[in-house]
C-alpha positions as CSV (number, residue, x, y, z in Angstrom):
1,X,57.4,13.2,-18.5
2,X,54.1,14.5,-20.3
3,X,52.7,11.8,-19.1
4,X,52.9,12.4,-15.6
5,X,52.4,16.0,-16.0
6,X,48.7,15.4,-18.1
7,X,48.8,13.0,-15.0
8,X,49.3,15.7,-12.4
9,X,47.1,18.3,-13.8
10,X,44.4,15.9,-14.7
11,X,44.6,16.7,-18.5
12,X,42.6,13.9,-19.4
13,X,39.4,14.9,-17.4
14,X,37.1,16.3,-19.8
15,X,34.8,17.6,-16.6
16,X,34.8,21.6,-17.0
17,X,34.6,23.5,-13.7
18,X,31.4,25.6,-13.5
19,X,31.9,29.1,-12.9
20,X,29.9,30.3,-9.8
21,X,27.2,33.2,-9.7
22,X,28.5,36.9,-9.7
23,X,31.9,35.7,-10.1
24,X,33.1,38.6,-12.1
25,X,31.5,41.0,-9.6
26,X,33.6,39.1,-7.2
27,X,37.4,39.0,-9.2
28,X,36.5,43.0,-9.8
29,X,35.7,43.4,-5.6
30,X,39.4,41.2,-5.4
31,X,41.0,43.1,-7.8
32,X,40.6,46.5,-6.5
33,X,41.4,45.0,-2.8
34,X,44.3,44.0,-4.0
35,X,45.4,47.4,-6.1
36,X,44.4,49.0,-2.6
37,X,47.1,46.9,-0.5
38,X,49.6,47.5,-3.3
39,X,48.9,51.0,-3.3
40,X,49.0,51.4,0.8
41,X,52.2,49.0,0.8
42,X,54.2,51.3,-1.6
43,X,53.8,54.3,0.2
44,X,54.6,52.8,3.5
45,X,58.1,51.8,1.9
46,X,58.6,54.9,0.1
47,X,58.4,56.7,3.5
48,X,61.0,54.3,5.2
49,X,63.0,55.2,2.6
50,X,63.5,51.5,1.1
51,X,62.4,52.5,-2.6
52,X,64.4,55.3,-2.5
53,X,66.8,53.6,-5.2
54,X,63.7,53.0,-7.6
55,X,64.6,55.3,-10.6
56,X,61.0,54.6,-12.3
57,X,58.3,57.5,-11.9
58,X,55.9,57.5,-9.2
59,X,53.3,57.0,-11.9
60,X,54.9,54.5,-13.5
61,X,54.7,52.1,-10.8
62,X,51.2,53.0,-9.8
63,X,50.5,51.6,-13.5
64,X,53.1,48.6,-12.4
65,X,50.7,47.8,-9.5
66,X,47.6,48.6,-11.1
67,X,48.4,46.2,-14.4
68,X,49.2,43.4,-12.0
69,X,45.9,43.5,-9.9
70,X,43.4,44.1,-13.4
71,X,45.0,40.9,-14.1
72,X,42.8,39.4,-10.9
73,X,39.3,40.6,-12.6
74,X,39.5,37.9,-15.3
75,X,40.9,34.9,-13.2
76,X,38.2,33.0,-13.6
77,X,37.1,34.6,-16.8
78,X,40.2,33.6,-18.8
79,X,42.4,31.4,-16.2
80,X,45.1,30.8,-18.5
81,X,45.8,34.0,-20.0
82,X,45.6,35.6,-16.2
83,X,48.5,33.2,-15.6
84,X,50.2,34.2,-18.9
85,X,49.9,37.7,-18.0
86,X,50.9,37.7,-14.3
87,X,54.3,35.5,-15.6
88,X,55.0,38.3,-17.9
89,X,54.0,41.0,-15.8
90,X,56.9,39.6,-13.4
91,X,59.8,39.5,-16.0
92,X,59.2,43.0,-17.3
93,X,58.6,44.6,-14.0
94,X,61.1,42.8,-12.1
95,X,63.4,43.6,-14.4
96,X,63.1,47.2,-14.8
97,X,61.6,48.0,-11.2
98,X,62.7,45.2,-9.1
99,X,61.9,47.2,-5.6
100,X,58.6,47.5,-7.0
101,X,57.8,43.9,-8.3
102,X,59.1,42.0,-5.1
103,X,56.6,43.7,-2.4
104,X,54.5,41.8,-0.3
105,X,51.4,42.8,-2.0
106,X,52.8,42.1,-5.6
107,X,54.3,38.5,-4.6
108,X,50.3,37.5,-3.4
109,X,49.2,39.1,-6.4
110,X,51.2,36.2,-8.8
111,X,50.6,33.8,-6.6
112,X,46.8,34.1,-6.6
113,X,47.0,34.2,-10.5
114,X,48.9,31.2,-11.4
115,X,46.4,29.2,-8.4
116,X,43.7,31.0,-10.6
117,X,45.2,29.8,-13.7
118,X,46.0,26.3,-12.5
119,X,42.1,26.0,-10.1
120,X,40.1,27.4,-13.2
121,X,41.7,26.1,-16.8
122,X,38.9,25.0,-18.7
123,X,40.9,22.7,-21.1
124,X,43.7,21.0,-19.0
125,X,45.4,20.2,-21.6
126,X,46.3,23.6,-22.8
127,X,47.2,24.0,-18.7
128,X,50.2,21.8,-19.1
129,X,51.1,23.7,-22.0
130,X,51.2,27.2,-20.1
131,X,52.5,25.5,-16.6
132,X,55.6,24.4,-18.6
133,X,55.9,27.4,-20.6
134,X,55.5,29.6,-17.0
135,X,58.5,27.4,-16.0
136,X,60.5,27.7,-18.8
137,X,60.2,31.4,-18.9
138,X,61.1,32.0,-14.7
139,X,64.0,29.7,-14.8
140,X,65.6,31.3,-17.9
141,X,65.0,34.8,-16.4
142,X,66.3,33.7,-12.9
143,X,69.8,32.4,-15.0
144,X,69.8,35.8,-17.0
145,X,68.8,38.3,-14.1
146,X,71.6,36.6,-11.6
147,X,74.0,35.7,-14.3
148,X,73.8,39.2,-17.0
149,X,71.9,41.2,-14.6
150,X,72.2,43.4,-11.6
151,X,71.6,40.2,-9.9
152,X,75.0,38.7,-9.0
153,X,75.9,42.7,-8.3
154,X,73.3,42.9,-5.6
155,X,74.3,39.1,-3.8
156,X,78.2,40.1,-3.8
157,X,76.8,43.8,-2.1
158,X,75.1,41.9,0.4
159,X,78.0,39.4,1.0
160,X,80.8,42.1,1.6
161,X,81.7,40.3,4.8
162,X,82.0,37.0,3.9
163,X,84.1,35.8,7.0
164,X,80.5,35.9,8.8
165,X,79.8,33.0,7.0
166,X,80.7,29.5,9.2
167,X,77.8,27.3,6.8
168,X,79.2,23.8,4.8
169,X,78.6,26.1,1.2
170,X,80.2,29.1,0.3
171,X,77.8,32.5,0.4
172,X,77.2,33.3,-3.2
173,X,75.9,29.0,-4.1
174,X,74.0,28.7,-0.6
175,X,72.4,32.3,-2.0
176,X,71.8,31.0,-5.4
177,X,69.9,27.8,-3.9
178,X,67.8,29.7,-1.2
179,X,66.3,31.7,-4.3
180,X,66.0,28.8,-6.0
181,X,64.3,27.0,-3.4
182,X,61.7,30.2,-2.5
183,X,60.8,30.0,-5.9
184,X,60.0,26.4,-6.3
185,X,58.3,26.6,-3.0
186,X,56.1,29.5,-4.2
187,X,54.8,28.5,-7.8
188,X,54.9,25.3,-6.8
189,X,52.9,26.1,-4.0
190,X,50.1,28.2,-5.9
191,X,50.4,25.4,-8.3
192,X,49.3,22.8,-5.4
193,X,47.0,24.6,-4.1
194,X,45.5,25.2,-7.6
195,X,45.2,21.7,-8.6
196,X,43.7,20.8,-5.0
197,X,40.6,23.2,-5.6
198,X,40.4,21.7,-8.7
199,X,40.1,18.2,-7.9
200,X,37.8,19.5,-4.6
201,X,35.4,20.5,-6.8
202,X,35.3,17.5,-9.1
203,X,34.6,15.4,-6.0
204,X,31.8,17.9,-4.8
205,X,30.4,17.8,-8.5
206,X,30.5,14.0,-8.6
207,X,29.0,13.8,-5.4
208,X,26.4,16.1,-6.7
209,X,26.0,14.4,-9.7
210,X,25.9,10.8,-7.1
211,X,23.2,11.9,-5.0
212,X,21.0,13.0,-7.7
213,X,20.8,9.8,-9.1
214,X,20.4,8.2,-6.1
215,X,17.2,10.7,-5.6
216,X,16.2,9.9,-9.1
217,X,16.4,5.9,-8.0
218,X,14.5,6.4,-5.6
219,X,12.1,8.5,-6.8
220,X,11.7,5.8,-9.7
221,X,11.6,2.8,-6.9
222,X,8.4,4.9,-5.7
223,X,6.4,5.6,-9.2
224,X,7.3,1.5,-9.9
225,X,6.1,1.0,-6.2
226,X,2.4,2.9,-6.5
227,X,2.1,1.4,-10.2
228,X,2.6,-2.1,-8.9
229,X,0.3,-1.2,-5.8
230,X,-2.5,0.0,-8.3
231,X,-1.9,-3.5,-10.7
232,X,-2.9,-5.3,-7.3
233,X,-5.7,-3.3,-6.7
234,X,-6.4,-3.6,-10.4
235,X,-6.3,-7.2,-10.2
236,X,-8.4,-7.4,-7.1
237,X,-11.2,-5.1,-8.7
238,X,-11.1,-7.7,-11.7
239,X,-11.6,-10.2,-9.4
240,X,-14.3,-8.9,-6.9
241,X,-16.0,-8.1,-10.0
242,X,-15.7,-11.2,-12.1
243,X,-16.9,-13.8,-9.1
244,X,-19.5,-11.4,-7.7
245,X,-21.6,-10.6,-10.9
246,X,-20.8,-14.3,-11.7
247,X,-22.5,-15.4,-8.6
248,X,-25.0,-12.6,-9.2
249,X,-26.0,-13.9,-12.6
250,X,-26.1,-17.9,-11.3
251,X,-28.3,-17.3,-8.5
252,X,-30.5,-15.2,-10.5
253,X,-30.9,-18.0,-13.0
254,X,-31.8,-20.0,-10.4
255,X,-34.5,-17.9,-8.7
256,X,-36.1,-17.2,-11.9
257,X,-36.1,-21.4,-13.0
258,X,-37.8,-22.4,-9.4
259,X,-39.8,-19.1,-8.6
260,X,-43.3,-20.6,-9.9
261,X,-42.9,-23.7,-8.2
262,X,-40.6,-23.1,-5.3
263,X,-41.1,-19.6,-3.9
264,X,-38.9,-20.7,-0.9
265,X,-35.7,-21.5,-2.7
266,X,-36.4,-18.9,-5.3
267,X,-36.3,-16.3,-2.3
268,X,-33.2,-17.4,-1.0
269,X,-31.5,-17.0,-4.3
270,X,-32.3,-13.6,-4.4
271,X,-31.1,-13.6,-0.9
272,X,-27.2,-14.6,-2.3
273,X,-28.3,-12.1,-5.0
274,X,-28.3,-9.4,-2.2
275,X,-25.8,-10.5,-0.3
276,X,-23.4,-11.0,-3.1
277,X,-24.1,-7.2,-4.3
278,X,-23.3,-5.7,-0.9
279,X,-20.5,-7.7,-1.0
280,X,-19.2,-6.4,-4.0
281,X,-20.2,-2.6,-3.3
282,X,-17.9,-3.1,-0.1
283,X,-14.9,-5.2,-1.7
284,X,-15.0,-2.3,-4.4
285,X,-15.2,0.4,-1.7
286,X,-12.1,-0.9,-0.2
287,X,-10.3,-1.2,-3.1
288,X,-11.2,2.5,-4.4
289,X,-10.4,4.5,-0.9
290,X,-7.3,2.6,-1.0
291,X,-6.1,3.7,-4.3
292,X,-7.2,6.8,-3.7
293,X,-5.1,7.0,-0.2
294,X,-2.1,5.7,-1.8
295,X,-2.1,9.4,-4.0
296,X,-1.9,11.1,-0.7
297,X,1.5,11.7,1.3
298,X,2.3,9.4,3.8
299,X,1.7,12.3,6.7
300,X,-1.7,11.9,8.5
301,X,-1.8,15.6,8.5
302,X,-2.3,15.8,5.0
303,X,-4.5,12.8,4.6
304,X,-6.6,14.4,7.1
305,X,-6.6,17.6,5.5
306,X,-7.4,16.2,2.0
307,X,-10.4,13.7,3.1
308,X,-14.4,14.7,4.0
309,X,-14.5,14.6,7.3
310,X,-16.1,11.1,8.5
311,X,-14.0,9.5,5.8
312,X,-13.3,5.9,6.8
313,X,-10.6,5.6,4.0
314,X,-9.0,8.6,6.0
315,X,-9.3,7.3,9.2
316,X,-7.9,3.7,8.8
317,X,-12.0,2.0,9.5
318,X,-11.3,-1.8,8.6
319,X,-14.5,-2.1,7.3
320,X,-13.1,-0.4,4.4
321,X,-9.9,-2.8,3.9
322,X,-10.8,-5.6,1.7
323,X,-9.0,-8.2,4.3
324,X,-9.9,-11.7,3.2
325,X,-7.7,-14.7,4.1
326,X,-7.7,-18.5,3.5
327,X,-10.5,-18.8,6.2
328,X,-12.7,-17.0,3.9
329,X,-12.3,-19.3,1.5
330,X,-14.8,-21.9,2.1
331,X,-17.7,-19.1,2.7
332,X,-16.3,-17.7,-0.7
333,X,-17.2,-21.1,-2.5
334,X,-20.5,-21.6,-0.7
335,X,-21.9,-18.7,-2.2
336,X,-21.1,-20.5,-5.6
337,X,-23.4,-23.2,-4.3
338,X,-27.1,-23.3,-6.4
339,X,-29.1,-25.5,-7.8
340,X,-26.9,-27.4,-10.7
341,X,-23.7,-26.6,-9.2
342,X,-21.7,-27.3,-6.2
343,X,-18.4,-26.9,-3.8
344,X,-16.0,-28.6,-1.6
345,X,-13.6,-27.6,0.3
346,X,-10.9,-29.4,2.4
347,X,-8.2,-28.5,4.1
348,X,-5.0,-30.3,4.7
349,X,-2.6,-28.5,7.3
350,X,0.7,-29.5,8.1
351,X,2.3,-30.9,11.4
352,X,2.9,-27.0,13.4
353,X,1.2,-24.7,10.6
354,X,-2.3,-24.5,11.2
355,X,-4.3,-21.7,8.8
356,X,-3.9,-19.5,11.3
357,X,-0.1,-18.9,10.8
358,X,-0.7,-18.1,7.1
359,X,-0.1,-14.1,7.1
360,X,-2.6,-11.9,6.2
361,X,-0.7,-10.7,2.7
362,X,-0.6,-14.6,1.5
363,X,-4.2,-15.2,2.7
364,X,-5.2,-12.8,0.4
365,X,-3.7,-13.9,-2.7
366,X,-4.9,-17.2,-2.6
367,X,-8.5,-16.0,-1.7
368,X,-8.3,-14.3,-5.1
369,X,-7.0,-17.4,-6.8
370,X,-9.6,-19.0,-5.5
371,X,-12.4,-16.3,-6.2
372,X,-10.6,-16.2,-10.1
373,X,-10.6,-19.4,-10.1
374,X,-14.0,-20.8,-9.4
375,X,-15.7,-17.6,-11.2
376,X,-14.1,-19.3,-14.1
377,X,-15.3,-22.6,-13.4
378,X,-18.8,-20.9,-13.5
379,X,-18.2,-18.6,-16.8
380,X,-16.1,-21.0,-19.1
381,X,-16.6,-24.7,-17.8
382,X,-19.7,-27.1,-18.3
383,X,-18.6,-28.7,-14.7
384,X,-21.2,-29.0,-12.1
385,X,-19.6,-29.0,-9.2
386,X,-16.0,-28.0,-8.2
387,X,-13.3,-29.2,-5.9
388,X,-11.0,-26.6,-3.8
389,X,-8.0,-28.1,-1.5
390,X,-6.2,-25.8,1.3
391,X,-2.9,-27.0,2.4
392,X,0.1,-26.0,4.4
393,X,3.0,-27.5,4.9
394,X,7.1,-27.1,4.5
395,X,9.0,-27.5,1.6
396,X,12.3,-29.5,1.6
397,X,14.1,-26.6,2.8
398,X,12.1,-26.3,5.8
399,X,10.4,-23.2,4.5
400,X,6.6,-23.1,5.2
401,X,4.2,-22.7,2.6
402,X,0.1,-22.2,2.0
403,X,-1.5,-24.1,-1.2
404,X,-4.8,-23.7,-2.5
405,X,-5.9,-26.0,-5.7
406,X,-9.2,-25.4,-7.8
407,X,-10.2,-28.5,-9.5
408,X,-13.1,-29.5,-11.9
409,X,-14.2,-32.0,-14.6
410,X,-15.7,-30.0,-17.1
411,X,-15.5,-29.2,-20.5
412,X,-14.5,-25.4,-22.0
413,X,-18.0,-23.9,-22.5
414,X,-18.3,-22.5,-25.9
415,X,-18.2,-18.8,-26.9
416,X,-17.1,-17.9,-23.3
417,X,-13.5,-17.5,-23.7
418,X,-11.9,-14.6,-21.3
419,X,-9.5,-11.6,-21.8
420,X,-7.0,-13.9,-19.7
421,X,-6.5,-11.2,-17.1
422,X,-7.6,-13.0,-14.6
423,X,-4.8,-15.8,-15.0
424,X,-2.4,-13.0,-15.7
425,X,-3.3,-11.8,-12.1
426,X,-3.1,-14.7,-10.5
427,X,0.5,-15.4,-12.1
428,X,1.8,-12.0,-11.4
429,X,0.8,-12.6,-7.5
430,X,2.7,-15.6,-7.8
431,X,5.4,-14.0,-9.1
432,X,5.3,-11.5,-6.6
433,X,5.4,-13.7,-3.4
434,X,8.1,-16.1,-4.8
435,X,5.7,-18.8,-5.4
436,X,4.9,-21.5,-8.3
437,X,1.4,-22.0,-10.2
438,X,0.2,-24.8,-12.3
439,X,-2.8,-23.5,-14.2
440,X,-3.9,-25.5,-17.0
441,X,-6.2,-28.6,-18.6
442,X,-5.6,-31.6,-16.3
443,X,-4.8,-35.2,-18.3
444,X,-7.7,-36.5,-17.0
445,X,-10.2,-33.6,-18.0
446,X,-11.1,-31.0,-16.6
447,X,-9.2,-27.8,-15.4
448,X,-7.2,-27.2,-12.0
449,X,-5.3,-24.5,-10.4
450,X,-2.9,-24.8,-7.8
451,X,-1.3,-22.1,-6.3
452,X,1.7,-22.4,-3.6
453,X,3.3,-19.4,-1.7
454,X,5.9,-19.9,0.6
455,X,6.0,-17.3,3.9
456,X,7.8,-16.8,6.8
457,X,5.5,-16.0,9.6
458,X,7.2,-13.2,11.2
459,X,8.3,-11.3,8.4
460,X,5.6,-11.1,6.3
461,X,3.0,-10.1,9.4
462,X,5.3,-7.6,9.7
463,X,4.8,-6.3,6.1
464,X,1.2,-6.2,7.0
């Protein structure tokens, strides 16, 4: 039985209700509402006469009624002892002013307090404790009242006439179990209704409690979304910077080897020189406006409002998107091209996926393979020329896929060795697309790259 009951008044929830703002100013406005009914509902039975057999003082049940409804102004204060109290406060004054006690006014009076007591307790545990005990305490007063008390007196005065009755049970039994029933139906009810606002609440707090970490999720999925958008841009400023300033400092080497003797060649290495560092002021341009534009919200409103008028970042200008794709790729190894070093590039495409399908978001990743990749050739290899292979195709699954491979026969340069971001990068775009890498010495000597990323046309245009 205790089980069911910690079942039925949810004893082993440790959740505690939280009491709402101005909720004493609230009971206290109730309260005196309540006194106020009780008071206008007594006089308006003392003038039809029906109290006229209430011995008690006038003042007496003023303090009757007044007891009862103070009980309201702590409901929610102290649940359990309001309950406590409006149980006793029934006994006592339905035992010495009954006419007083069972007024309409009175009977809401109880039955808010034990919903009180039963929508409020604090420790549910204790609750079981004091529902029993409320029990306990009406039934044996029902048995005493009816069975010592003028109870019984007062049925048998209102039965005088007993051949009116034509029902299956005698009068005084069917009377017994219509009290009975009343009173189940009324604490029982209060009780109901108690633990239904109780349980309400604890699925409007869990709800609560639901969709702030769902907004805290999210919130999180957004931070690990712009700190994933700034390691790409990260990676791509480490990139633009290592194979520009790499081509930079080769084609300076050269013009300053051939410039007595060759003027011609020496000017068109400055030329790459020039071209590479606009290059690079652009790529890094890009790069920049869009990290800054990924700190403003998404409206254009405020991107408008917060960016200098003429702002191309602002505005959406391509020019300042750094959109390179696989056809880039072989004017991104010419301008390795010099005098002791070379480039090739060929491209293999598959049956039905010509470079053009490859989508603009896998184009770029393997443009900054390839840009990693052959700066490295230039920083950390003794090679003299290099090799890079585009292909598409489909894997066995069907799935199409774009390949690039960075191949060279050299030997590590000494002193040169890297921070290894720039293999870190070029794994962690990998990673990002789904793909698979091979970077790494090659058996015959040498170094190669290869990086595959599958795509699916449609989809990933879209994300672009």
């Amino acid at each position: 039985m205790w089980a069911r009951l910690n079942r039925l008044f949810d004893a082993e929830d440790a959740w505690t209700r939280p009491l709402p703002e101005n909720y004493l100013r609230a009971d206290a406005v109730l309260a005196l509402a309540m006194f106020a009914c009780s008071a206008v509902g007594l006089e308006i039975l003392r003038s039809m006469g029906v109290l006229g057999g209430e011995s008690a003082p006038l003042w007496a049940q003023y303090a009757a009624m007044a007891s009862a409804a103070a009980l309201l102004a702590i409901r929610r204060r102290l649940p359990l002892l309001t309950g406590l109290g409006a149980t006793a406060h029934l006994l006592i004054i339905g035992s010495v002013m009954p006419l007083v006690m069972g007024q309409v006014s009175q009977q809401v009076l109880y039955f808010i307090a034990v919903y009180s007591a039963v929508a409020w307790a604090r420790d549910r545990r204790a609750l079981v404790g004091v529902a029993v005990g409320i029990t306990a305490a009406l039934v044996v007063w029902m048995i005493w009242y009816l069975a010592l008390g003028s109870g019984m007196q007062q049925i048998l005065d209102s039965l005088d006439d007993t051949d009116r009755s034509s029902g299956l049970v005698p009068p005084v039994p069917a009377y017994l179990v219509y009290t009975a029933l009343i009173n189940i139906v009324y604490f029982g009810g209060s009780a109901a209704l108690g633990i239904a606002s109780w349980r309400g609440a604890r699925r409007r707090h869990s709800l609560a409690e639901q969709a702030e970490t769902i907004e805290n999720q999210a919130e999180a999925l957004r931070d690990r979304a712009v700190v994933e958008e700034r390691l790409r841009i990260a990676r791509d400023l480490h990139d633009v910077i290592a194979h520009h300033v790499a081509a930079i400092g080769v084609q300076a080497g050269a013009a300053r080897r051939v410039m007595g003797h060759d003027p011609d060649a020496a000017a068109g290495a400055l030329r790459t020189v020039e071209e590479s560092s606009r290059s690079a002021v652009g790529e890094m341009r890009a790069l920049l406006g869009a990290l800054r534009s990924a700190d403003r919200l998404p409206a254009s409103a405020s991107a408008d409002a917060t960016a200098p008028a003429g702002d191309p970042a602002s505005t959406g200008d391509p020019s300042r998107s750094a959109g390179h794709g696989v056809t880039d790729i072989q004017r991104l190894a010419a301008s390795h091209d010099s005098a002791d070093f070379s480039t090739s590039v060929s491209v293999v495409t598959g049956t039905g996926h010509p470079l053009e399908e490859v989508p603009p978001i896998v184009g770029l990743s393997l443009y900054r393979t390839a840009q990693e990749a052959l700066a490295n050739v230039r920083r950390h290899s003794t090679a003299d020329r290099a090799g890079v292979v585009l292909r598409t195709g489909e894997n066995p699954g069907g799935n199409p896929y774009a390949e690039v491979e960075i191949t060279d026969a050299g030997r590590p340069r000494a002193g040169t060795s890297g921070s290894g971001l720039g293999l870190l990068g070029m794994r962690e775009r990998v990673r990002s697309h789904g793909g698979e890498c091979e970077i790494g010495p090659r058996v015959t000597g040498g170094y190669r790259v290869r990086v595959r990323l599958p795509y699916r046309p449609d989809v990933d245009a879209d994300r672009e």
